[in-house]
C-alpha positions in Angstrom: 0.0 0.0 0.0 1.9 3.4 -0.9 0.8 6.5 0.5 -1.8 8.0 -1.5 -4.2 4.7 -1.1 -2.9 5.3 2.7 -4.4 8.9 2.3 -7.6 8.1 0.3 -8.1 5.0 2.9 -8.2 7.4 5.7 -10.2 9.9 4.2 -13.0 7.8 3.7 -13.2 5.9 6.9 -13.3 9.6 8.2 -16.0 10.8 6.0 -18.0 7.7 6.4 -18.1 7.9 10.3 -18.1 11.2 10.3 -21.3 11.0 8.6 -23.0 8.5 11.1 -22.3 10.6 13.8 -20.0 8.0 15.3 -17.2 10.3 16.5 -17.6 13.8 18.9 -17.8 16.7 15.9 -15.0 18.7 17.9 -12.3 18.2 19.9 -10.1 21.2 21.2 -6.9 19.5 22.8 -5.0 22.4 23.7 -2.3 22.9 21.1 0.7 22.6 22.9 -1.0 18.9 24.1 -1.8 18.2 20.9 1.9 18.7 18.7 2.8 16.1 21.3 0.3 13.8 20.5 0.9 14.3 16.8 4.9 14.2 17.4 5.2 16.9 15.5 8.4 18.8 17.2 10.2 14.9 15.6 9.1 14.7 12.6 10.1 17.8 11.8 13.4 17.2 13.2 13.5 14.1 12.0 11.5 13.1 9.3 11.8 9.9 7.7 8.2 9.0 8.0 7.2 5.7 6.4 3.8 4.8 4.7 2.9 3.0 7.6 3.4 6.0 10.0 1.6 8.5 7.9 -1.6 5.9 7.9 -1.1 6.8 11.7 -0.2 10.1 12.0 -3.0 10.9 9.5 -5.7 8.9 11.4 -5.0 11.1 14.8 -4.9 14.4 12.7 -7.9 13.7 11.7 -9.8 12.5 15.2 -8.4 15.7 16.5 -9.9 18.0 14.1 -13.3 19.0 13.4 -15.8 16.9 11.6 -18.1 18.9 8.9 -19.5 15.7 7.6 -21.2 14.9 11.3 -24.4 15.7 11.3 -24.2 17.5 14.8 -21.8 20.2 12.3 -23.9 23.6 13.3 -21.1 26.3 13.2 -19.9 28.2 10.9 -20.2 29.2 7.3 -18.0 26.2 6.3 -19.0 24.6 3.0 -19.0 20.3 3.7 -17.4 19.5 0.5 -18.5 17.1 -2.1 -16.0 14.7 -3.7 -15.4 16.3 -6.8 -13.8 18.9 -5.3 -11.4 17.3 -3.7 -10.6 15.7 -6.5 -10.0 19.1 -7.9 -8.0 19.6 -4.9 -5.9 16.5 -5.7 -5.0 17.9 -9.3 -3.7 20.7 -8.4 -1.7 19.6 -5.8 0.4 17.5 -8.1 -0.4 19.7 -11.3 0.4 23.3 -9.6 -0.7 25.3 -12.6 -0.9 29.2 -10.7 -3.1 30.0 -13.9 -3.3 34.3 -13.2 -0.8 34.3 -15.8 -2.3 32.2 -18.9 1.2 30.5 -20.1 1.1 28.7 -16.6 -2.3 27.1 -16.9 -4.2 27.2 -19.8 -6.8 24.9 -19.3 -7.0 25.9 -15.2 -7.4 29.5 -16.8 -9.9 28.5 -19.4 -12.2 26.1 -16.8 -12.0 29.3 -14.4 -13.9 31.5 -17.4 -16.2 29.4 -18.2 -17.4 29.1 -14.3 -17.3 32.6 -14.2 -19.7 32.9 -17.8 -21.8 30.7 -16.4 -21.9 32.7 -12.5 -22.3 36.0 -14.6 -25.4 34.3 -16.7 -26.7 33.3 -13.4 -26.8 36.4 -11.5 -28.0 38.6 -14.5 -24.9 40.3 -15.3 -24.7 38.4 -19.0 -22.2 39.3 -21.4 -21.4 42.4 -20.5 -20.1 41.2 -16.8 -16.6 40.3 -15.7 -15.1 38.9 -13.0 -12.3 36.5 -11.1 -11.9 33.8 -8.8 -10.4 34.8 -5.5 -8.9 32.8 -2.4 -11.8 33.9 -0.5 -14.5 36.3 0.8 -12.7 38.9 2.3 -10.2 39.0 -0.9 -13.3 39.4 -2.7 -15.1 42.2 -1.2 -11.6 44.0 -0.9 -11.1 43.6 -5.0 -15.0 44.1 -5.3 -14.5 48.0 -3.4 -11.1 48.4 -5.3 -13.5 48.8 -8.2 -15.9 51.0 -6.7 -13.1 53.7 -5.6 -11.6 53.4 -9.5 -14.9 54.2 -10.6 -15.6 57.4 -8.1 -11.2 58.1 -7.0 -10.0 56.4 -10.4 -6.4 58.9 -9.0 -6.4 57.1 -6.2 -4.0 54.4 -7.3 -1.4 57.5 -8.3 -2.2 59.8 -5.9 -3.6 58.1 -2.9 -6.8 58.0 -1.7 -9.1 61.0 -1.3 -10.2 61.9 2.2 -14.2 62.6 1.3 -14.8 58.9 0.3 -17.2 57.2 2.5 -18.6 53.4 2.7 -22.2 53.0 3.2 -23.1 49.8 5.0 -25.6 48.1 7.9 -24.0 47.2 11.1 -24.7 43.5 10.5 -22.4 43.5 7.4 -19.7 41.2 7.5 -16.5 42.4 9.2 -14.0 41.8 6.2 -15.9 45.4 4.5 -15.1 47.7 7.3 -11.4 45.9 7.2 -11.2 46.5 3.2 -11.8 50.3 4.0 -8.9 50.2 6.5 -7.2 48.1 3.8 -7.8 51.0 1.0 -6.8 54.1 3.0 -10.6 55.1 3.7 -10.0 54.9 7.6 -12.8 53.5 9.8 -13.8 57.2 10.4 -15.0 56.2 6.3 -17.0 53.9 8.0 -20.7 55.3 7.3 -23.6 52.8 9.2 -27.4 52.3 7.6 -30.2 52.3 9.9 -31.7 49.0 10.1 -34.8 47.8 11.5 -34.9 45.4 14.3 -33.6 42.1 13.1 -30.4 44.7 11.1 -32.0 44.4 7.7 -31.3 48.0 5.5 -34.3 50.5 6.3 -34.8 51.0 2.6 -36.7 54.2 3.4 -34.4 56.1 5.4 -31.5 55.5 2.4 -31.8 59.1 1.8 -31.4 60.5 5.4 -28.0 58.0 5.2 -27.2 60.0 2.3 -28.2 63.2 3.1 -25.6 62.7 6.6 -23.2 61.8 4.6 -22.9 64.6 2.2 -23.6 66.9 5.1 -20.3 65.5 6.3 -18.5 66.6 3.3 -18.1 63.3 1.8 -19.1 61.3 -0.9 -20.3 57.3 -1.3 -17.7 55.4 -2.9 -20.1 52.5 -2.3 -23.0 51.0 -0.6 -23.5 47.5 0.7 -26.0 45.3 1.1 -26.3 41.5 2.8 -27.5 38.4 0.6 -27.6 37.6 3.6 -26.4 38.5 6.7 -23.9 36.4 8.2 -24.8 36.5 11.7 -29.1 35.9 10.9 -29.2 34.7 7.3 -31.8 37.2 6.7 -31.3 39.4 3.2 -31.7 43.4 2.6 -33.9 44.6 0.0 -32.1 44.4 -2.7 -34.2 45.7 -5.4 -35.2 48.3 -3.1 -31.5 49.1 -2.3 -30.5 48.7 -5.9 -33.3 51.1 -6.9 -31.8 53.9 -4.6 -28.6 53.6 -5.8 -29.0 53.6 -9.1 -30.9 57.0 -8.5 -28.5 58.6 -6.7 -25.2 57.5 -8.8 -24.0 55.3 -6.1 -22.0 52.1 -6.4 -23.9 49.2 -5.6 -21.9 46.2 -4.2 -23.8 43.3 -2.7 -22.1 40.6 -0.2 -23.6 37.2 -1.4 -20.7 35.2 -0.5 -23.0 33.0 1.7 -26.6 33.1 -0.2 -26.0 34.2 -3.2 -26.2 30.1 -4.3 -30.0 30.2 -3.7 -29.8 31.6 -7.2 -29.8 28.1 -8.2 -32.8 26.9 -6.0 -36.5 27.7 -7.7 -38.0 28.2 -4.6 -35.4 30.5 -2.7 -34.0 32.4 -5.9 -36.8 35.3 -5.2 -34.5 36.7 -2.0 -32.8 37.9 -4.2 -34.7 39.7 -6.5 -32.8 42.7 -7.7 -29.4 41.2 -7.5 -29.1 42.4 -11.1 -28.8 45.6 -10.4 -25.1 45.2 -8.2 -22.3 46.7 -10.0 -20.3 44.4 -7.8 -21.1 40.8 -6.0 -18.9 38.4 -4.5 -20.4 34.7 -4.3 -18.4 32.1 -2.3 -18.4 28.3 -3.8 -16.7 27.2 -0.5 -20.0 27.5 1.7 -23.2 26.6 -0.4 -21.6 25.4 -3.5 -20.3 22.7 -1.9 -16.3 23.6 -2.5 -13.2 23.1 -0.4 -12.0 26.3 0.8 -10.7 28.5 -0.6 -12.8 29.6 -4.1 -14.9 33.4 -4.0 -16.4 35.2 -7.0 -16.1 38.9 -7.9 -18.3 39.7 -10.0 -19.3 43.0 -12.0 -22.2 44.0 -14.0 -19.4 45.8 -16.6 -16.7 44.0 -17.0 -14.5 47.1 -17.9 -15.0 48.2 -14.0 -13.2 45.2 -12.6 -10.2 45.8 -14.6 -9.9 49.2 -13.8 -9.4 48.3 -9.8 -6.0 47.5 -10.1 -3.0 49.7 -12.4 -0.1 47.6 -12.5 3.5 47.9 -13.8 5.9 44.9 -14.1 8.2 44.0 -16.8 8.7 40.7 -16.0 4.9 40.0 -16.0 2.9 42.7 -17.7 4.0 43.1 -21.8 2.3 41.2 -25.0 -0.8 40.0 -25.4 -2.5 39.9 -21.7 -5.9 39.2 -23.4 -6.5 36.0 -21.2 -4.2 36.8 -18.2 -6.1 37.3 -15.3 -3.8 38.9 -12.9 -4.7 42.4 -13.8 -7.9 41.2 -12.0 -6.8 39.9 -8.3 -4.3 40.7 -5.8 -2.6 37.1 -6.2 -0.3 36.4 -8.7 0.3 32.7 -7.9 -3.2 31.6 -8.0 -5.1 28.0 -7.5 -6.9 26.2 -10.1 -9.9 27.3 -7.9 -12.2 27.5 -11.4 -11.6 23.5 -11.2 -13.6 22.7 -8.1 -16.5 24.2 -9.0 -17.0 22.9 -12.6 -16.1 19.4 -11.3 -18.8 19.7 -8.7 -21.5 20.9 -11.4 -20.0 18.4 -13.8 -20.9 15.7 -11.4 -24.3 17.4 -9.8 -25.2 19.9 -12.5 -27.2 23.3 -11.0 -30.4 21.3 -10.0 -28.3 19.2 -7.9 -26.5 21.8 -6.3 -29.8 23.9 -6.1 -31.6 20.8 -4.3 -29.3 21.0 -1.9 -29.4 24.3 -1.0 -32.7 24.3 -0.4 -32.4 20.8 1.5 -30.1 23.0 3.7 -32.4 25.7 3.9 -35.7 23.2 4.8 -33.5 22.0 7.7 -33.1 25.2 9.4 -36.6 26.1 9.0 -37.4 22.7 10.6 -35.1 23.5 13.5 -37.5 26.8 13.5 -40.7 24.8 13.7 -39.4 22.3 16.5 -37.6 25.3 18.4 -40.6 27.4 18.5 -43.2 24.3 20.0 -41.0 24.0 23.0 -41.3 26.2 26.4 -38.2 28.1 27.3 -36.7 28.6 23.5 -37.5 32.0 21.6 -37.3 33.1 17.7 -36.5 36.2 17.2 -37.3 35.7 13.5 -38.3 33.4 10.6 -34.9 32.0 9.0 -34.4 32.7 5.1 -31.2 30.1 4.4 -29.7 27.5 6.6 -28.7 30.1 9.6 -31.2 30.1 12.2 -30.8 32.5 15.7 -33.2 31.1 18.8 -32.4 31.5 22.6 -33.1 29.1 25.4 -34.1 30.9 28.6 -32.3 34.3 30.1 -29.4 33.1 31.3 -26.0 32.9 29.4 -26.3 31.8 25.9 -22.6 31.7 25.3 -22.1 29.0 28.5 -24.8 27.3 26.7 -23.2 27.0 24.0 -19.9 26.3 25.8 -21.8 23.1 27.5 -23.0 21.7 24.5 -19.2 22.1 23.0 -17.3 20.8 25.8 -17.2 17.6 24.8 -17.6 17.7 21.1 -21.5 16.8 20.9 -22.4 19.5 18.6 -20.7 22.5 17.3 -23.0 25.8 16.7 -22.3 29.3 17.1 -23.7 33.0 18.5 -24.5 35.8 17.3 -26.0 39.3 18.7 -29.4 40.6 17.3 -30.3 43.8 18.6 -27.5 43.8 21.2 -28.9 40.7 22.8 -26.6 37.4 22.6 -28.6 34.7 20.7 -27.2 30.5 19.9 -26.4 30.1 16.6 -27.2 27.5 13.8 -25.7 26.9 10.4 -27.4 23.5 8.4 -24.4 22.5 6.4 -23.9 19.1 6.5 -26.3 16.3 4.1 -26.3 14.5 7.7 -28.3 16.6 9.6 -32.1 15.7 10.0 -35.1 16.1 12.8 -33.4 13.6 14.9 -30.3 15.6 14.9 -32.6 18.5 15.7 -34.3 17.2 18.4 -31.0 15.9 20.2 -29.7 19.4 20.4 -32.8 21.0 21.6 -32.9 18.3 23.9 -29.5 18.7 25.3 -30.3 22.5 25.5 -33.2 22.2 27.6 -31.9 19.3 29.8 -30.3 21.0 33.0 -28.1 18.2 33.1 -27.0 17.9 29.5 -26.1 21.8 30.2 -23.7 20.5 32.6 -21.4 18.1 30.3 -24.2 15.4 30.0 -24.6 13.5 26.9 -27.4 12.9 24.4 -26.4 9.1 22.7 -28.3 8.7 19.8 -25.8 7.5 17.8 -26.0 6.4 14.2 -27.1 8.0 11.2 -28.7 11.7 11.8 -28.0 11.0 15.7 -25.6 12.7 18.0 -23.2 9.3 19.5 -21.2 9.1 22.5 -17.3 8.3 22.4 
């Protein structure tokens, strides 16, 4: 047996009983405890690892690690990747075509264009659209807002950013937006926030008093953002509405879709959001609902001529002849994965119904948890869920040592998240696995003083929550 059947042994025994729900979902070893366990400090001295030692070493790296496949997986935006993706992984790992530059990956570069046609068909852009494939969401929104101050600074790059730029956006926007205006010289101070209504969805109507204080202020929008959907509720802004206003007012429109944008691809969720057309910029991450390995985010533009106006770039090693299908003039990575590969493979192998089934698979569950949540005395909803994220809270007392309980020895994995200022659990349905019995364990093990104090529901098997 050489390695890689080692490897791809391994990996499916993991996958398999992660998905039964045989193993905890999380363990969190402290690190120092766990380099010894994995003998790290020797093999790196070392080395000289055989097959039969990696079969080992693997097997405890990946008990010690967290589980996405287990149905009891509620945490974070995390996508549980299909197979063909990894596959994808695999290729490039021994292929290593960094394809920005066309002469070092042709067909990586041409796959990655034809995901991105078919993205840009998808969202309504057509033809006219451009965009790129980034190592991530917050790469995305940064390269998304580059555009945006080339379209209202396009000096900027030369002369530095002017100090009157401003960034409109809700408080529940996600924090890599407020970064990428530290990132571009805006300054927090840039920082301009929407009023929202209770649950931190945009107040469409009050757009213009945002407006109005901002210009009062002696600046001007370089952009405005708007959640499809919110990462800490799931729930969408308005985006017609939003889209409407800033196409009135001359105002770049970006939308963050990196999480639920993919319900494009569902017929019965594709309505949230309506309006999505009207973006001059989106960024939609494969690696949470489209079923990718991380890392692989969209930017995408309704004109394509806008995205390769964010960056103006000199080198002489790298910029001269015929750039026509270079994409580095797009992204701030030069050496850059065969990301464009993992998504075709897993629409070559599922096709968009099958990815679109099972987002809104994903998006039933969490509604489920909803239903069941909201029959039981104690637990509270502060809102109908939209996607697969779902908020509730069990009682008055401390959600976040709830939610340290149920964690403590690796029965489920979920997360928190504030609405209104008021510390709520957290749910994210990722994982195929989870169903009502999954559902009903945690609410059980929620309500259950005991459980609350490093008790154990055992349901074990398929959809259950297992000791061991």
């Amino acid at each position: 047996m050489n390695a890689a059947n080692a490897t791809v042994g391994e990996l499916a025994a993991y996958v398999d009983e992660s998905q039964r729900g045989v193993p905890p979902v999380i363990r969190r070893r402290p690190p120092r405890e766990l380099a010894e366990r994995l003998g790290l400090a020797r093999w790196i001295r070392e080395g000289g690892m055989t097959v039969d030692d990696h079969a080992e070493f693997l097997r405890v790296y990946l008990a010690e690690g967290t589980r996405l496949h287990h149905p009891a997986y509620l945490g974070h935006q995390v996508a549980v990747p299909d197979f063909p993706a990894a596959l994808a992984d695999l290729v490039h790992g021994v292929s290593n075509n960094p394809m920005a530059i066309y002469e070092m990956g042709a067909s990586a570069a041409t796959v990655e264009f034809e995901v991105l046609r078919w993205m840009l068909a998808t969202v309504g852009f057509g033809e006219a659209g451009g965009g790129v494939l980034t190592h991530g969401g917050s790469l995305a929104n940064l390269t998304a807002l580059l555009a945006a101050r080339a379209a209202v600074a396009p000096e900027a790059w030369t002369d530095g950013v002017p100090g009157d730029l401003a960034l409109l956006v809700p408080a529940s926007t996600h924090y890599s937006l407020t970064r990428a205006a530290a990132i571009l010289g805006l300054g927090e101070r840039a920082v301009v926030p929407l009023e929202v209504d209770g649950l931190g969805r945009i107040d469409v109507a009050r757009l213009p008093e945002a407006l109005a204080r901002v210009r009062r202020a002696g600046r001007r929008p370089m952009a405005l953002v708007a959640n499809a959907c919110a990462t800490g509720t799931g729930l969408y802004d308005d985006l017609r509405g939003v889209g409407g206003f800033c196409a009135a007012n001359g105002i770049w429109f970006h939308v963050d879709g990196a999480h639920g944008a993919s319900a494009l691809l569902s017929e019965e969720h594709r309505h949230l959001l309506d309006g999505v057309e009207l973006a001059d910029s989106l960024i939609w991450d494969a690696h949470k609902m489209l079923r990718t390995s991380s890392l692989a985010a969209a930017v995408l533009t309704r004109r394509e001529g806008d995205l390769d106006a964010a960056f103006r770039q000199k080198a002489s090693y790298l910029f001269y002849g015929d750039q026509g299908f270079d994409l580095i003039g797009r992204t701030v990575e030069c050496s850059k994965a065969e990301l464009g590969l993992k998504i075709f493979l897993n629409l070559a192998w599922r096709g968009e119904r099958g990815l679109g089934e099972y987002v809104a698979r994903r998006y039933a569950t969490a509604h489920r948890l909803w239903e069941l949540a909201a029959r039981r005395p104690g637990f509270t909803c502060p809102y109908e869920p939209e996607s697969n994220i779902v908020c509730f809270r069990y009682g008055t007392g401390d959600q976040a040592a709830i939610r340290e309980h149920l964690m403590e020895d690796g029965s489920f994995q979920l997360t928190s998240a504030e609405i209104g200022g008021v510390r709520h659990l957290r749910v994210t349905v990722m994982s195929p696995s989870t169903d009502d019995k999954t559902l009903e364990a945690l609410l059980d093990r929620i309500a259950e003083p005991q459980g609350r104090e490093g008790g154990r529901v055992s349901d074990g098997v398929s959809g259950g929550v297992a000791s061991g």
